[in-house]
C-alpha positions in Angstrom: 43.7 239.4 50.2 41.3 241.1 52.9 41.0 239.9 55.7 37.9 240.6 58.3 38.8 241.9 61.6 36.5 242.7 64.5 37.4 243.6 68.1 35.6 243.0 71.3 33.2 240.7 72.3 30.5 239.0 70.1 26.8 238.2 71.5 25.3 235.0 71.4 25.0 234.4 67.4 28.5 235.7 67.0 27.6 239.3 65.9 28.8 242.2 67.5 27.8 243.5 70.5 27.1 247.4 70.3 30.2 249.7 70.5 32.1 247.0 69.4 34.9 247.9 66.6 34.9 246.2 63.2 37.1 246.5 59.2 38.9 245.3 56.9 42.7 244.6 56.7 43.7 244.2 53.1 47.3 242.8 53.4 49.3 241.1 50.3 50.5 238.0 50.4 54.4 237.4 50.5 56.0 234.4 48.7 58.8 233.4 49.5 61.3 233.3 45.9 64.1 231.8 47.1 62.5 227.5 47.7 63.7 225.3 45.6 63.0 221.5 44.8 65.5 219.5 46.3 65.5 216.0 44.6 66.0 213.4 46.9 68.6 210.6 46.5 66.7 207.7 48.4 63.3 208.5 47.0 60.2 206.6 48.1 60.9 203.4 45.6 64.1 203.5 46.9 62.9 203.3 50.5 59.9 201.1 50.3 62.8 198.3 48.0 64.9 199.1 51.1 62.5 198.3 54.0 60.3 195.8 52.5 57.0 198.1 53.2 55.8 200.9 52.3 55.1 203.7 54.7 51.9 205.1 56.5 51.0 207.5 59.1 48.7 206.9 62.4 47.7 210.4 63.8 46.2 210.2 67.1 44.1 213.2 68.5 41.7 213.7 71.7 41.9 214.6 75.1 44.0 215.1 77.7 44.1 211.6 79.8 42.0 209.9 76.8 44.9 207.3 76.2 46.9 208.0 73.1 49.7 207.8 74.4 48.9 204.3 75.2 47.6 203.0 72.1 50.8 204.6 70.3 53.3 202.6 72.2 51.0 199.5 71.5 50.8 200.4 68.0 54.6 200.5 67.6 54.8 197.4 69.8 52.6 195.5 67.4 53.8 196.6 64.4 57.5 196.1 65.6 56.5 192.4 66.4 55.3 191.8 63.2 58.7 192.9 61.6 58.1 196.5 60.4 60.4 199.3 61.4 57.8 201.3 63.5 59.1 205.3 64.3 57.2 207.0 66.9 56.8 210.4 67.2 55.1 211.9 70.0 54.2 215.6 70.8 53.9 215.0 74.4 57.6 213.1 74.8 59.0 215.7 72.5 58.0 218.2 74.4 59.7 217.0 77.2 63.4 216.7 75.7 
């Protein structure tokens, strides 16, 4: 695998300016040898017979201030009326402890 490397600044249509210091780095790629499959012993049948739904994911991105935040917890609070088991996960909480 090569990888192109430049240092310095770049003009307006991203090419170098002059005196500015470019290559190649050829590095190999390392695999790991030592993952193996773990087989799971509630497996997603298993789960979806369990909770009565299947499962799906709601990513949120934007801004700072944009209001994510806010339409996650009114997801969760929607979904949780309607009887589904709703888990939340959010960077900015998480990040806090």
């Amino acid at each position: 695998m090569s990888v192109d490397i430049a240092y310095g600044r770049t003009n307006e249509s991203g090419q170098p300016s002059p005196g500015m210091r470019t290559g190649m780095l050829s590095l190999a790629l390392r695999r790991a040898n030592n993952i193996q499959c773990q087989t799971l012993e509630v497996n997603k049948a298993a789960r979806r017979t369990l909770n009565g739904h299947g499962s799906s994911v709601a990513w949120l991105t934007g801004l700072s201030g944009a209001g994510k935040s806010t339409v996650a917890s009114l997801l969760e609070n929607r979904l949780d009326a309607v009887g589904s088991d709703p888990t939340g996960l959010m960077a900015t909480t998480s990040a806090m402890g």
